[in-house]
VOPAGU-2260 file (C-alpha; in pm, 1 decimal, decimal comma):
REM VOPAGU-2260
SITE   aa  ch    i         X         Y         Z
SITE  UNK   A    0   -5555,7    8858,7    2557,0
SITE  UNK   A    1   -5157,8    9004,6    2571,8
SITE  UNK   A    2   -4915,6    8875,0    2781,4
SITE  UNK   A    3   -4788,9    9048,0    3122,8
SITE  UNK   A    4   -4452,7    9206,6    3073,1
SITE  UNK   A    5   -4209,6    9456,0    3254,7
SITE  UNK   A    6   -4085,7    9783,5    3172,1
SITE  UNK   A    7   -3820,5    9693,3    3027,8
SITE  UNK   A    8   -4007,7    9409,5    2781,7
SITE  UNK   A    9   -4270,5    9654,0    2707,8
SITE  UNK   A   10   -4050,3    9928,6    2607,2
SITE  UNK   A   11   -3831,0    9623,6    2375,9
SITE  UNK   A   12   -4155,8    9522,5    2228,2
SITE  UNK   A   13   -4296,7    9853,1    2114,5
SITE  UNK   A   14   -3902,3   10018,1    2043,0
SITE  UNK   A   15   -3947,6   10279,2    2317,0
SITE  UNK   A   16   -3750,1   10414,3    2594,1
SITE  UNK   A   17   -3823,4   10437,4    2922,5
SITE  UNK   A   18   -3881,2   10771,3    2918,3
SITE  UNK   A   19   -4172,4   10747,3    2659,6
SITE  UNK   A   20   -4328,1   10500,0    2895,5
SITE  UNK   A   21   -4348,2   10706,6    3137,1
SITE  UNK   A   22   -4475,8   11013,9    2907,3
SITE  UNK   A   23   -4760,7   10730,4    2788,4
SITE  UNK   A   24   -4834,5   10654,3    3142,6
SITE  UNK   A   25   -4894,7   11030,0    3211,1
SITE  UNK   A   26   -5153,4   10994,7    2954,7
SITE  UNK   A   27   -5307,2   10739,9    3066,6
SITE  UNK   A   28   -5126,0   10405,4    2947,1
SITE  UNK   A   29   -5311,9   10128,0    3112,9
SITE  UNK   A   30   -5066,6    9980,6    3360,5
SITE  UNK   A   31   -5145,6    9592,6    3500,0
SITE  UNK   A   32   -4985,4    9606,6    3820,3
SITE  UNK   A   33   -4842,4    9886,6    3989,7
SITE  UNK   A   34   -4683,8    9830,6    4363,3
SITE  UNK   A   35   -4509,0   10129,2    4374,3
SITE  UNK   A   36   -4224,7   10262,3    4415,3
SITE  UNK   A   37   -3870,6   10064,9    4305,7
SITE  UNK   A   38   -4098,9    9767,8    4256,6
SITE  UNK   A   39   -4146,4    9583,4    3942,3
SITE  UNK   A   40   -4418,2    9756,1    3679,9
SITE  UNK   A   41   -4631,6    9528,3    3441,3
SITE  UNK   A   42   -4819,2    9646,5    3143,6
SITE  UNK   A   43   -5098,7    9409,0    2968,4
SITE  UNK   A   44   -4951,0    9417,0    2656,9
SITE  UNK   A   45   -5285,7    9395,0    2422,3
SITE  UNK   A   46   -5457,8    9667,1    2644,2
SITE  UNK   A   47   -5150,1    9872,7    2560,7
SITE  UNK   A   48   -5125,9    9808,2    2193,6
SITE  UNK   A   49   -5514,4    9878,1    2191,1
SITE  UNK   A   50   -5422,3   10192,2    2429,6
SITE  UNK   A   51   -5185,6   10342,3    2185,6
SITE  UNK   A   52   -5445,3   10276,1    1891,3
SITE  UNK   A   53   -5720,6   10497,9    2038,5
SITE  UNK   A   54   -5501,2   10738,3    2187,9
SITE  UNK   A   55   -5317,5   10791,0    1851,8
SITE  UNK   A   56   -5671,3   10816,1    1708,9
SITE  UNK   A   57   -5864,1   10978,8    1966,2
SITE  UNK   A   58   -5590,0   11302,6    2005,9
SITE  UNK   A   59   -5554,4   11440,2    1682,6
SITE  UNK   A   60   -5779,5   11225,2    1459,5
SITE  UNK   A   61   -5688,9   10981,5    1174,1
SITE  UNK   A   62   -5648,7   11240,1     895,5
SITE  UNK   A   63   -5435,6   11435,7    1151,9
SITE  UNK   A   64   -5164,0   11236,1    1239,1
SITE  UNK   A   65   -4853,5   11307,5    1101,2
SITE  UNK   A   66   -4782,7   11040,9     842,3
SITE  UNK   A   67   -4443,8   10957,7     954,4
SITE  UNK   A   68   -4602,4   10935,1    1279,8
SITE  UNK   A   69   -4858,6   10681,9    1149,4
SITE  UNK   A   70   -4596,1   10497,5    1002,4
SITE  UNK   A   71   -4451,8   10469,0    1360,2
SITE  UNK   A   72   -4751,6   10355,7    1517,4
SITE  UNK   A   73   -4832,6   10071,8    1239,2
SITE  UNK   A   74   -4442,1    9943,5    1290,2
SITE  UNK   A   75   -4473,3   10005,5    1714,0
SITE  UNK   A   76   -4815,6    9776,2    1674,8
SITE  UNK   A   77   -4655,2    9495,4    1405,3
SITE  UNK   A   78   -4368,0    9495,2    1670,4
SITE  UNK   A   79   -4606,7    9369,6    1969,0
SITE  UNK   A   80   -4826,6    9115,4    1772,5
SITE  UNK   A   81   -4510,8    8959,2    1657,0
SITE  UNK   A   82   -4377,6    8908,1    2022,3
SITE  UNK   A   83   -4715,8    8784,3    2101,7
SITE  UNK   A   84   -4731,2    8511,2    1777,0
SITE  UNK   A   85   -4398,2    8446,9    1918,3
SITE  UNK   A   86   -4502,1    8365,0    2295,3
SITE  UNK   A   87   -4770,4    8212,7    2114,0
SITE  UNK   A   88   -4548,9    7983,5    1949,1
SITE  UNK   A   89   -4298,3    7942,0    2241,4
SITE  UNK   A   90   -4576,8    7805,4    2500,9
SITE  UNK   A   91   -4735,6    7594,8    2215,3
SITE  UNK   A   92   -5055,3    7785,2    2205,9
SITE  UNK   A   93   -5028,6    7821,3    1819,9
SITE  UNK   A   94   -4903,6    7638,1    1549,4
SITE  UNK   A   95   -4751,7    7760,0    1209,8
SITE  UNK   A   96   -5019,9    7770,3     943,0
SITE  UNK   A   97   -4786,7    7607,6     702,8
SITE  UNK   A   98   -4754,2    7276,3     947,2
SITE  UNK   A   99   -5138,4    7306,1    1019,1
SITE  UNK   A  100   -5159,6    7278,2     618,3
SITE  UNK   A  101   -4958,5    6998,0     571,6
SITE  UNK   A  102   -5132,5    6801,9     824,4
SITE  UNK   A  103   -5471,6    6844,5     693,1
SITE  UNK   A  104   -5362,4    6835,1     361,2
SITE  UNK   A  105   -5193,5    6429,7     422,7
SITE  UNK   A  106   -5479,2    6394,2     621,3
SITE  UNK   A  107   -5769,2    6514,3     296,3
SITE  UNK   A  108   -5547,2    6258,7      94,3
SITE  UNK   A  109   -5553,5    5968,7     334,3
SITE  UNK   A  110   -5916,7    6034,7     344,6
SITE  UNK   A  111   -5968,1    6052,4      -5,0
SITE  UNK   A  112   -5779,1    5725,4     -70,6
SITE  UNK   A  113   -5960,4    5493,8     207,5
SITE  UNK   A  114   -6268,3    5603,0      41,3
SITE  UNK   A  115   -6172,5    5527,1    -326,5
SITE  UNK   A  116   -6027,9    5191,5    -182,8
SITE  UNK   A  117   -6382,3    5087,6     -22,4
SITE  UNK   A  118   -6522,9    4940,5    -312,6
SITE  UNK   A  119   -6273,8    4716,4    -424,4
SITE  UNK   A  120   -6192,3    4596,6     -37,9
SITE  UNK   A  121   -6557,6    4496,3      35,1
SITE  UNK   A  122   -6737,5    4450,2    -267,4
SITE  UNK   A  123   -6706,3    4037,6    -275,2
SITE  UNK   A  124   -6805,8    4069,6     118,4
SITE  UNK   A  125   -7131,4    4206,1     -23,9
SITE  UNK   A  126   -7269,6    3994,9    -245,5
SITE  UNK   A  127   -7559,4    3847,3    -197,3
SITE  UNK   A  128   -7637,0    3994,3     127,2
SITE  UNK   A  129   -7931,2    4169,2     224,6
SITE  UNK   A  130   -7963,2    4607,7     273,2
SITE  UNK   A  131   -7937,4    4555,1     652,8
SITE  UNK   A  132   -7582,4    4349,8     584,5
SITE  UNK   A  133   -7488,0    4553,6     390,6
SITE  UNK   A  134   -7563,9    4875,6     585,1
SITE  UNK   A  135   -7379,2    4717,8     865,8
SITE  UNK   A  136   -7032,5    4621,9     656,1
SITE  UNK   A  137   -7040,8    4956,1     519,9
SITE  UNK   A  138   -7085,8    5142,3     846,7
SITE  UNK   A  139   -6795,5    4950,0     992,3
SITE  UNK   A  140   -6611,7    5017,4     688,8
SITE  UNK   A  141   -6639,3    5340,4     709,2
SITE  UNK   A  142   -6576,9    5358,8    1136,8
SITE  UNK   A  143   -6275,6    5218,8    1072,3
SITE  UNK   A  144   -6153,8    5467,7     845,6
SITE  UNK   A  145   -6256,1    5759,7    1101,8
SITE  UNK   A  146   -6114,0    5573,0    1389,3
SITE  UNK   A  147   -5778,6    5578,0    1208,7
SITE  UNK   A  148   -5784,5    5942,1    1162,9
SITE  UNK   A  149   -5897,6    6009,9    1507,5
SITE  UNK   A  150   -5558,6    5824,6    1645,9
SITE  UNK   A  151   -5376,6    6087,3    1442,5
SITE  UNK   A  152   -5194,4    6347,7    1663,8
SITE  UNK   A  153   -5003,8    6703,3    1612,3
């Protein structure tokens, strides 16, 4: 997906100066919008990262590439997916996996508990009632408890 950024974000992202950009661009960088001269340049940053991937790749091979030079590319591509988690983050469009596991994980244990609870909430309700009663005060029983979670919100 990427985000749209400037020459100037795009060179911050990937730890490159301007004139690299423009020695990428001469071979072939994918640019997003161009309007000329003195006007503002924006790069796709995913088609960029993936850009710099195959071009790295694709010009002197994998077992080519100078290791120090492969070490640049690795940190140059860890650099732009952490500015995109971080967008990410910043227009709410992710969520930290350690509050996504503490939600589910209170959630699993309210679950868990309602459930164990059932029987002793409902069992004098049941007697002596016929499989169709009971069906019903069950399903109920159980609606209730999903309804609950369903309210739940991030």
């Amino acid at each position: 997906m990427g985000r749209i950024a400037s020459t100037l974000e795009l060179c911050e992202i990937f730890g490159i100066s301007r004139q690299t950009l423009h020695r990428w661009r001469a071979k072939g960088c994918p640019v997003h919008d161009d309007k000329g001269a003195g006007k503002l340049t924006t790069y796709n940053t995913a088609e960029v990262f993936a850009w710099r991937e195959m071009f790295s790749k694709s010009s002197l091979g994998e077992d080519k590439i100078p290791e120090r030079e492969r070490a640049q590319i690795r940190k140059d591509n860890a650099s732009a997916e952490k500015a995109e988690i971080e967008l990410e983050l910043l227009r709410r469009t992710a969520i930290p996996i350690d509050i996504v596991r503490a939600k589910l994980t209170k959630e699993y244990a309210e679950i868990r508990a309602n459930f164990v609870a059932m029987p002793g909430e409902i069992s004098a309700d049941l007697e002596l009632l016929e499989a169709p009663d009971i069906e019903e005060i069950l399903s109920s029983k159980v609606s209730e408890i999903l309804e609950a979670l369903a309210g739940d919100s991030w």
